[in-house]
C-alpha positions in Angstrom: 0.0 0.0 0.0 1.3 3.5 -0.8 1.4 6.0 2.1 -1.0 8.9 1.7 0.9 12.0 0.4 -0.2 15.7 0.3 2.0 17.1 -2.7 1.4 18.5 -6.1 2.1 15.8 -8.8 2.3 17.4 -12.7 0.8 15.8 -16.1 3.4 13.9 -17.6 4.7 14.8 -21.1 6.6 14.3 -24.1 9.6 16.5 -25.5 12.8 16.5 -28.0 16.2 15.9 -26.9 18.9 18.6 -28.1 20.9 21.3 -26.7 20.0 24.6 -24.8 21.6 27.4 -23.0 20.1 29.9 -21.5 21.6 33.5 -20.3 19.2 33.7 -17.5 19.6 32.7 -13.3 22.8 34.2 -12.4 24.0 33.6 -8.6 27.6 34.1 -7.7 30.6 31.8 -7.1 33.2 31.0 -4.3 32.1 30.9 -0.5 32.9 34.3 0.0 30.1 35.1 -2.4 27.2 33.1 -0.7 26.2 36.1 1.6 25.5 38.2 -1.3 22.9 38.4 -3.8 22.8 36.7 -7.0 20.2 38.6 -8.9 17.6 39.3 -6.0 17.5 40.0 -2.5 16.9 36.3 -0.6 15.6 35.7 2.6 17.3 32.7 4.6 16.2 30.6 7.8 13.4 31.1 10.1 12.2 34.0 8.0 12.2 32.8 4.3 10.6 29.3 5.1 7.4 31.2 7.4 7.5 33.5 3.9 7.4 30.4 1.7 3.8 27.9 1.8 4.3 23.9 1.4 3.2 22.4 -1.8 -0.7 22.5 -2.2 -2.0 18.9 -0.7 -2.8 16.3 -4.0 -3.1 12.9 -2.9 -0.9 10.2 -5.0 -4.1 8.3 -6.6 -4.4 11.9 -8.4 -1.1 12.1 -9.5 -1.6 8.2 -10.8 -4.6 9.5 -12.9 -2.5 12.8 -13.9 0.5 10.5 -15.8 0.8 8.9 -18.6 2.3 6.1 -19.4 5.1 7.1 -22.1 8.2 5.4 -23.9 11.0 7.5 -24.0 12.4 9.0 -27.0 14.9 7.5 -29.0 16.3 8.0 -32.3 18.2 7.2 -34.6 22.0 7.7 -33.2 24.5 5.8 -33.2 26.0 4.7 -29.8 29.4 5.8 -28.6 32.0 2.9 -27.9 34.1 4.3 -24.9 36.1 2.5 -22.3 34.1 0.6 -19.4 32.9 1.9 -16.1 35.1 1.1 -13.1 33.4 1.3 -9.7 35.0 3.7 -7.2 36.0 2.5 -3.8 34.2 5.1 -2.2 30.6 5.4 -3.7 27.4 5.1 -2.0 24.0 3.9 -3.9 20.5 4.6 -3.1 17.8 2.5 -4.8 15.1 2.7 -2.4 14.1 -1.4 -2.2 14.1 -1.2 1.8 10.3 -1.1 2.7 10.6 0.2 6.7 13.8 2.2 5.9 13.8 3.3 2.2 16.8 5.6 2.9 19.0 2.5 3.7 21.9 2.4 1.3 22.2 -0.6 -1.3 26.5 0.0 -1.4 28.6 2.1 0.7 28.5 4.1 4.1 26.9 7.6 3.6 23.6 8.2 4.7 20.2 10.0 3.4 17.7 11.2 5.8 15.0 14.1 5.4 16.2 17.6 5.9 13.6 19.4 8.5 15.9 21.7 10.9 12.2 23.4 12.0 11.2 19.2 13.3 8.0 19.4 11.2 7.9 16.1 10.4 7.3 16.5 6.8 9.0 14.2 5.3 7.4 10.8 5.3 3.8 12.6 4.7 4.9 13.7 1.2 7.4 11.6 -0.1 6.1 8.3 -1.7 7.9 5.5 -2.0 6.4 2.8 -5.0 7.1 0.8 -8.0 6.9 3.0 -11.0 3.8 1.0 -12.7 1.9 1.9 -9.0 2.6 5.8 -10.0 1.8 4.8 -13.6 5.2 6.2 -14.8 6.9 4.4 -17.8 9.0 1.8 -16.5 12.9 2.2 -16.1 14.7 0.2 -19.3 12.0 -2.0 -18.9 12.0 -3.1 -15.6 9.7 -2.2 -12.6 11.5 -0.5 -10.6 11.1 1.8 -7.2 10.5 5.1 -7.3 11.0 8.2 -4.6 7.9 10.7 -5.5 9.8 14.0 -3.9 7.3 17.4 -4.0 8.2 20.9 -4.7 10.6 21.1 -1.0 10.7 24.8 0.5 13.8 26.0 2.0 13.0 24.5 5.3 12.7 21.2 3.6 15.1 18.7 0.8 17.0 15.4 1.7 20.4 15.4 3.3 23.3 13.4 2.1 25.6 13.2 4.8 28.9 11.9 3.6 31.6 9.5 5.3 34.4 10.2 2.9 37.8 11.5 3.7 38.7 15.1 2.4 40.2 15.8 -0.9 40.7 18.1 -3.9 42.2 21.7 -3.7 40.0 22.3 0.1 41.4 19.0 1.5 43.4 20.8 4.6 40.1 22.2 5.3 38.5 19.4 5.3 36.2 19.3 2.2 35.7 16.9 -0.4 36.2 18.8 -3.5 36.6 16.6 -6.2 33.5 14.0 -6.9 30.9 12.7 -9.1 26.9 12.3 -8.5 24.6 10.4 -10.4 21.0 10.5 -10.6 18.3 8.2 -12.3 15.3 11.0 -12.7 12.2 12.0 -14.5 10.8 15.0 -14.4 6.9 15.8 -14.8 5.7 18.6 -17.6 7.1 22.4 -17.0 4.8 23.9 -14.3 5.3 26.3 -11.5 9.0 27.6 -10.8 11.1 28.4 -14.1 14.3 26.4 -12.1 14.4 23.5 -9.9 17.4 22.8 -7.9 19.0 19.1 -8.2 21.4 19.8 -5.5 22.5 22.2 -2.7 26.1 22.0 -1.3 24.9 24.5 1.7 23.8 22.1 4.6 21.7 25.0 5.9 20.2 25.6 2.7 21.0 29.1 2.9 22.1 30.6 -0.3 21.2 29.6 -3.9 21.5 25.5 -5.2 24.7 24.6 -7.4 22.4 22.9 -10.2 19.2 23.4 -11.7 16.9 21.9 -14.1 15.8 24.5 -16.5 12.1 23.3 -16.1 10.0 24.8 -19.6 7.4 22.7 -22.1 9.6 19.5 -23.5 12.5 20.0 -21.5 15.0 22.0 -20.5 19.2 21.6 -19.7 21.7 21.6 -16.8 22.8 24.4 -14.9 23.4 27.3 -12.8 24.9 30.9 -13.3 23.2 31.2 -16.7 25.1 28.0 -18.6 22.4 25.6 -19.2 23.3 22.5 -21.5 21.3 19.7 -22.9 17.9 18.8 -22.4 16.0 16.4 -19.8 13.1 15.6 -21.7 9.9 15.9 -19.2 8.1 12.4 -19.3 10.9 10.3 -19.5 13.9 8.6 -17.7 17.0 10.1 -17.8 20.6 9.4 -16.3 22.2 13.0 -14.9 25.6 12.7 -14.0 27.7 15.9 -12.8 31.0 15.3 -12.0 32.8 18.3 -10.3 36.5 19.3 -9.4 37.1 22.2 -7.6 39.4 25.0 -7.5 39.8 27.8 -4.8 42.7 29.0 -5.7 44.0 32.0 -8.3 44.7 30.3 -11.7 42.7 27.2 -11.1 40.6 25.6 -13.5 38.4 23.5 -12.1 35.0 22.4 -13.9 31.6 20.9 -14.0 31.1 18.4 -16.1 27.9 17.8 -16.9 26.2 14.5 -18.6 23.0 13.4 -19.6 22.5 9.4 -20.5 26.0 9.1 -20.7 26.6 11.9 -23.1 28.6 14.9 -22.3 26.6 17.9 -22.5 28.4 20.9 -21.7 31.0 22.2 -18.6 31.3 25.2 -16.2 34.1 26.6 -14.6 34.7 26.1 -11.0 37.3 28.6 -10.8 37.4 30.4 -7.4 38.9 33.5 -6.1 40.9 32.0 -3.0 38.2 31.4 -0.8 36.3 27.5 -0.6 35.1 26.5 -3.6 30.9 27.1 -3.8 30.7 22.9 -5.1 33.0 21.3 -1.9 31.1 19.7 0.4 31.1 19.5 4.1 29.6 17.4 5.8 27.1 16.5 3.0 24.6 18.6 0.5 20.9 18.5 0.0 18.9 17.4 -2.6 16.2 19.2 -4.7 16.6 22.0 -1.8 16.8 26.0 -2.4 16.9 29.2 -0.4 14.6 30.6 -3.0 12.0 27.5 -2.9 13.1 27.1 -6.6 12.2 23.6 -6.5 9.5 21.1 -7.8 8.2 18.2 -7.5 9.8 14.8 -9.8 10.7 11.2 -9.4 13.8 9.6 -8.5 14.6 5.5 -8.8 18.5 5.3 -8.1 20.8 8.5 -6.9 24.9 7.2 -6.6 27.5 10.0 -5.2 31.4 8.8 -5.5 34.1 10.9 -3.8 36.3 11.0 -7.4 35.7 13.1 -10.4 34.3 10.0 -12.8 36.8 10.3 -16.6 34.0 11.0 -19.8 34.6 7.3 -20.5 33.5 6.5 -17.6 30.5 8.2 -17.2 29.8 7.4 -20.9 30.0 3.7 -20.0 27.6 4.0 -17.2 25.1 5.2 -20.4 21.1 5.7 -19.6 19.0 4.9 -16.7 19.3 1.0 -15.6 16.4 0.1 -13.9 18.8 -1.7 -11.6 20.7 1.3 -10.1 22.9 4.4 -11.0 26.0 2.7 -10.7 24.9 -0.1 -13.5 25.4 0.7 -17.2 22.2 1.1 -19.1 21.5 1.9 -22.9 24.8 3.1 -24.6 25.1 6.6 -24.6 24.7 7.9 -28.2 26.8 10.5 -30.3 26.3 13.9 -30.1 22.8 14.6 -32.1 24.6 18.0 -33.2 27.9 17.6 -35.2 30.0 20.1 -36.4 30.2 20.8 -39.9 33.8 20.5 -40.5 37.0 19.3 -38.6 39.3 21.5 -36.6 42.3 20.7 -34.4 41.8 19.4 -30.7 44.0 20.9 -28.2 43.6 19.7 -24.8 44.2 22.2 -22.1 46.6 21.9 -19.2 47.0 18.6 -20.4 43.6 17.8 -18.8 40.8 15.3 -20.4 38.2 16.3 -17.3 39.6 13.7 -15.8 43.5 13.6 -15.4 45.4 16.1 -13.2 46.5 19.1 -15.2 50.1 19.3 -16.5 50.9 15.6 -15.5 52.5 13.0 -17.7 49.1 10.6 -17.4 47.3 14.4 -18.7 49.4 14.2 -21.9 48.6 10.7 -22.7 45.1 10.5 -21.9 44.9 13.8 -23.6 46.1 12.1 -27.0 44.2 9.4 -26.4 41.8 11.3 -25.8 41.7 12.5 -29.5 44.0 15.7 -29.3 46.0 16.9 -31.7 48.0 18.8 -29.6 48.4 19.4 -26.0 48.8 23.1 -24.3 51.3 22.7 -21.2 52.2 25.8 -18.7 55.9 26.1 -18.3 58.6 27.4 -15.5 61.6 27.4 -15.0 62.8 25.2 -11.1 65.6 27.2 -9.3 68.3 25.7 -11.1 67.3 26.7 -14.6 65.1 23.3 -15.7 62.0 24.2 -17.1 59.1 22.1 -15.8 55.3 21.9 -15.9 53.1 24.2 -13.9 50.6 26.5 -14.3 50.8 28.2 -10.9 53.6 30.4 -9.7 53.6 28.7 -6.3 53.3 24.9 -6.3 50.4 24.2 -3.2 47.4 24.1 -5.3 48.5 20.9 -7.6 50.6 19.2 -4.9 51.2 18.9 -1.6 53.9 21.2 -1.3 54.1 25.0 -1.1 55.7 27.8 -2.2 56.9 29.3 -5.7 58.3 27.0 -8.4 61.2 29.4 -8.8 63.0 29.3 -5.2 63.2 24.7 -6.0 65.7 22.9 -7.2 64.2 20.1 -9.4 65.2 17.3 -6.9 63.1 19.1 -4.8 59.9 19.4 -7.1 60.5 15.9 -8.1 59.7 15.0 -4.8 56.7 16.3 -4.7 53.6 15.0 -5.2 51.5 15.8 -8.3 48.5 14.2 -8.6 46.7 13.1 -5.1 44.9 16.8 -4.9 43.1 15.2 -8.2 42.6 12.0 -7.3 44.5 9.1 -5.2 45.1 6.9 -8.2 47.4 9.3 -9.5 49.2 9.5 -6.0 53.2 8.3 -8.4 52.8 11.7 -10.7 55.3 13.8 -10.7 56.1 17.6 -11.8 57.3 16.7 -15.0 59.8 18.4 -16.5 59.7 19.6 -20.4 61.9 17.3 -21.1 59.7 14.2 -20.2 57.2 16.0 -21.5 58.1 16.2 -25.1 58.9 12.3 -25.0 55.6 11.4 -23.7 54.3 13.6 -26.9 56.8 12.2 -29.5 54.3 10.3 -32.0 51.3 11.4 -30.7 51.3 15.0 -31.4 53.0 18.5 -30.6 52.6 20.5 -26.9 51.5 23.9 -26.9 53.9 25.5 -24.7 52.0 28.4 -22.6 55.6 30.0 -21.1 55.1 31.3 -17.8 58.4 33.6 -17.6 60.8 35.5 -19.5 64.3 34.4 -20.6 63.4 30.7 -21.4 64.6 30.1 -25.4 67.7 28.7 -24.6 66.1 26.3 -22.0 63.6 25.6 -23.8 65.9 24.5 -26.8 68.0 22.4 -24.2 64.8 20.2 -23.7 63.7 20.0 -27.0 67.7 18.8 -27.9 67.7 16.3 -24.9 64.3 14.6 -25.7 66.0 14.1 -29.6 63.2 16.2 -30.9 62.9 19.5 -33.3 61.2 22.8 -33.5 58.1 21.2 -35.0 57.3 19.1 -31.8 55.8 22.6 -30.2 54.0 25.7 -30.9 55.1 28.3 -28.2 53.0 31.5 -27.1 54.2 34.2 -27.6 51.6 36.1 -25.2 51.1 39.3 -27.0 54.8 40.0 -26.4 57.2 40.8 -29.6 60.0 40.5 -27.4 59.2 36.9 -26.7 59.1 36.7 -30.4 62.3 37.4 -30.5 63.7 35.5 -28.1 61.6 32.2 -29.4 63.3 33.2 -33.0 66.7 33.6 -31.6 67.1 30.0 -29.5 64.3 28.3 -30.6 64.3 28.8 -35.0 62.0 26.9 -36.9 59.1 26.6 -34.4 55.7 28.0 -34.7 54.8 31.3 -32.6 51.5 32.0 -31.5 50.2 35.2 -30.4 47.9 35.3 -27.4 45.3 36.7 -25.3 42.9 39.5 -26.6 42.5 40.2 -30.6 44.7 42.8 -31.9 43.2 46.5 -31.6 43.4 46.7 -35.8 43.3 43.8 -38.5 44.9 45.7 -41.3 47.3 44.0 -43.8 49.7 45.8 -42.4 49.2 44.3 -38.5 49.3 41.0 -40.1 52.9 41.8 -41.7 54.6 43.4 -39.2 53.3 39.8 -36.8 54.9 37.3 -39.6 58.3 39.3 -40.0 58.3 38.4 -36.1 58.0 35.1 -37.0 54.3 34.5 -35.7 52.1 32.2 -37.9 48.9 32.5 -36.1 46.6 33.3 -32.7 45.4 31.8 -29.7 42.0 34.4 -28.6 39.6 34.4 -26.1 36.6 32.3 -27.1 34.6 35.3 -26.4 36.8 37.7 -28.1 37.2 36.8 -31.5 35.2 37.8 -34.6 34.4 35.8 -37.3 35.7 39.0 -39.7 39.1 38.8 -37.6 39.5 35.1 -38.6 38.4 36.3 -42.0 41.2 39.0 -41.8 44.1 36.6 -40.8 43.0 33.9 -43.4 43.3 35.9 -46.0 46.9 36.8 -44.6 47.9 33.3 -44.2 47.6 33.1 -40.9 45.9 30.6 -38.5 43.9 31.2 -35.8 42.7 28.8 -32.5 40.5 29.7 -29.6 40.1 29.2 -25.8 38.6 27.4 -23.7 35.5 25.9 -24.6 33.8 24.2 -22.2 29.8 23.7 -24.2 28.4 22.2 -27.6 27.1 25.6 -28.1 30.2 27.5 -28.0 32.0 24.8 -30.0 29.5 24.9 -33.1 29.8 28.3 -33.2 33.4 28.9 -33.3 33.7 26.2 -36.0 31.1 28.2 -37.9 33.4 31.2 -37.6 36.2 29.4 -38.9 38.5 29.4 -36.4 41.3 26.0 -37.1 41.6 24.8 -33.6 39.9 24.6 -30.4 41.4 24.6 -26.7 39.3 22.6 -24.4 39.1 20.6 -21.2 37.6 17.9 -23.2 39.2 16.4 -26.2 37.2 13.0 -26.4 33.9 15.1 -26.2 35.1 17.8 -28.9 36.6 15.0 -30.9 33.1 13.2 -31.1 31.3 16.0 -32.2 33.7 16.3 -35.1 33.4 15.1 -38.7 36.5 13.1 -40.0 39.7 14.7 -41.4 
């Protein structure tokens, strides 16, 4: 028998699956920003939930008459062959199958309860726990499976994850985890009500705005927060939502969302912070369709899984669709993108990073290339005694588990150092590499972009390209917007392509283009945002090439192969590579 329930259930229905992103809900980033306003002036505790009203009462026989029994969608796509899913040590699964304590956990040792910090009680009264032919909903992959009916929560209500995973990531002396992956088997009803509902909260008070919403509108709507929204949840229909998130706090990092919907990546954000905790690390736990702003609704959840690692895009492409049999079991194969570009460009994988590697690491370059770049961008210092080595960062703490700047080591000392637990314990044996090692992981598989971080570097540079036996053409090196550095990377470094970098040129006469190639620059590296289709026009017609950073979304890369541009910098090479047609 199905406990009575007093929330509003909406009409199921039927939409197209594609891409979408919206320049809408804005709220801010970084810790430091959660006291201020995002686009509005919120109320929090005691005050905002007596301003906010529960869900109007609908018992659950009407929301069995409301739905419809509906296939999902599928089309004609064919399926992506990735490498397999490899469960993480430290994942917990929810699937609901416990009668007397539904919350009970099918794998692993973190918990799930109600959130209710005013001890209403409301929890069991409007959350329904049943087979999803019982609330007539399509099955999951064709099995019967059980179903949590959650209602529209206001901020004094949601369900609390309460982790029992060690810290990690860039806020793991503070004792967050900041790098991990959620999964969630949903379906969400037709658009009603709010414009946003919130997925997850990482504020265990619930007191400032949710890190991910659905973008809830007729058919279906995508993934995100801060006005990035990606892909589409069709209303009516199972879907698998993965987000997999690494942090970072501090200057220079580049952390990300990654966001995935039935095993196909979908779009990223940026997770970059200002030096205060990152707005997506949790401690002790986060809440579940919660908001300060009651921008929630009501849906249907079979499976949820959280793991305390960022989950590769093979991985999470393995895991596919919606199982039936829970969020950590591959379903349906994920399919290829349903919007390809309409002509090839060149992959370059930045910091070495696949979304899944730790940046600037010898595993980065490989899986990078593996990946499907053609080249790999790399950030480059010189250690105390004149070696230069990877690193984006002037001081070393935020990619190992040392401190201070890269300058004042010798490289015996960086080479004790560290380089890849912050990510992720599997890569606990990387190393700072040096350039050197660098260029002889590349060898065969492609060139590095070399993004110099310092002045006085040819002859060094040179040095490493000579010691790993390799020429000139094994690297493009930036330039920054520097002539100087032209100079120099002419001098000791002849032969190579230089880049210029950063913002577009303030003219793009014949004459600019000129004066660039008699400093030996072949081409640009701009701003996504930046550059102009007539400025790739311009330095076409003067035989020069032109590449473009970072881009994170579907939306951004279509467009910028529309403009023309020859190569594209992003944190995901496999994804961008799928998306392509063949050379």
């Amino acid at each position: 028998m199905l406990k009575k329930n007093y929330f509003l259930f909406a009409a199921l229905g039927l939409g197209l699956y594609g891409c979408a992103q919206t320049q809408l809900k804005s709220p801010p980033s970084g810790a430091a920003a959660r006291s201020q306003v995002k686009s509005r002036t919120p109320s929090s505790g005691a005050a905002m939930r007596a301003q906010v009203k529960s869900p109007p009462p609908s018992p659950v026989a009407a929301a069995r008459s409301q739905a419809k029994s509906i296939t999902p969608p599928s089309g004609v796509v064919e399926p992506l062959q990735l490498k397999s899913y490899h469960p993480p040590s430290g994942q917990t699964v929810w699937n609901f199958d416990y009668p007397i304590k539904p919350f009970t956990a099918s794998i692993g040792t973190a918990t799930l309860s109600y959130f209710d910090p005013d001890n209403t009680g409301w929890g069991p009264g409007q959350t329904v726990f049943a087979k999803a032919s019982e609330l007539r909903l399509p099955k999951v992959n064709g099995r019967d499976a059980t179903v949590m009916a959650f209602p529209a929560c206001n901020p004094a209500q949601g369900y609390k994850v309460t982790l029992n995973s060690p810290p990690n990531g860039v806020d793991v002396m503070a004792g967050y985890v900041s790098n991990y992956t959620l999964v969630m088997d949903l379906l969400m009803p037709v658009a009603s009500g709010k414009p946003y509902i919130s997925l997850y909260q990482t504020s265990a008070q619930n007191d400032d705005d949710s890190e991910m919403f659905f973008e809830n509108k007729q058919g279906g709507g995508g993934l995100g927060v801060a006005g990035t929204y990606n892909g589409t949840i069709n209303t009516g229909a199972w879907h698998r939502v993965a987000l997999s998130v690494q942090c970072a706090a501090a200057l220079g990092g580049s952390g990300r969302v990654n966001k995935f919907i039935d095993g196909r990546f979908v779009g990223g954000q940026r997770t970059t912070g200002d030096g205060a905790r990152c707005r997506w690390a949790l401690d002790p736990g986060f809440l579940l369709f919660a908001d300060n702003d009651g921008e929630t609704g009501a849906g249907f959840l079979t499976s949820l899984m959280f793991s305390d690692r960022v989950l590769s895009l093979e991985e999470i492409t393995a895991l596919g669709g919606p199982s039936g049999k829970g969020a950590n079991v591959p379903g349906p194969a994920a399919k290829k993108p349903l919007r390809r570009a309409s002509r090839p460009v060149d992959v370059i994988a930045h910091r070495a990073s696949t979304g899944g590697s730790p940046e600037n690491t010898i595993a980065g370059i490989k899986r990078s290339f593996e990946a499907g770049a053609d080249m790999v961008e790399v950030d480059v210092r010189l250690s105390a005694d004149g070696v230069p080595v990877l690193m984006q960062d002037q001081d070393v703490g935020r990619t190992t588990n040392g401190s201070g700047p890269v300058y004042e080591k010798m490289l015996a000392e960086l080479k004790k150092l560290d380089a890849g637990s912050w990510f992720d314990p599997r890569y606990a044996k990387e190393r700072v590499p040096t350039l050197e090692e660098a260029l002889r992981a590349a060898k065969g598989r492609g060139k590095l972009f070399l993004d110099v971080e310092g002045h006085n570097m040819g002859i060094p540079i040179k040095q490493a390209l000579d010691k790993a036996r390799v020429g000139p053409g094994a690297v493009v090196l930036s330039a920054g917007n520097s002539l100087d550095a032209a100079d120099e990377w002419r001098e000791h470094v002849p032969g190579t392509h230089i880049i210029w970098q950063g913002a577009l040129p303030e003219t793009s006469t014949a004459g600019l283009f000129k004066g660039l190639k008699l400093k030996g620059i072949s081409g640009f590296n701009i701003d996504k945002d930046l550059v102009t289709t007539e400025f790739v026009t311009a330095a076409h017609a003067n035989g020069m090439n032109v590449s473009v950073y970072t881009a994170l979304d579907q939306d951004d890369i279509l467009r910028l192969v529309d403009m023309g541009v020859d190569a594209i910098e992003t944190d995901y090479p496999a994804a961008l590579a799928a998306m392509l047609p063949s050379k």
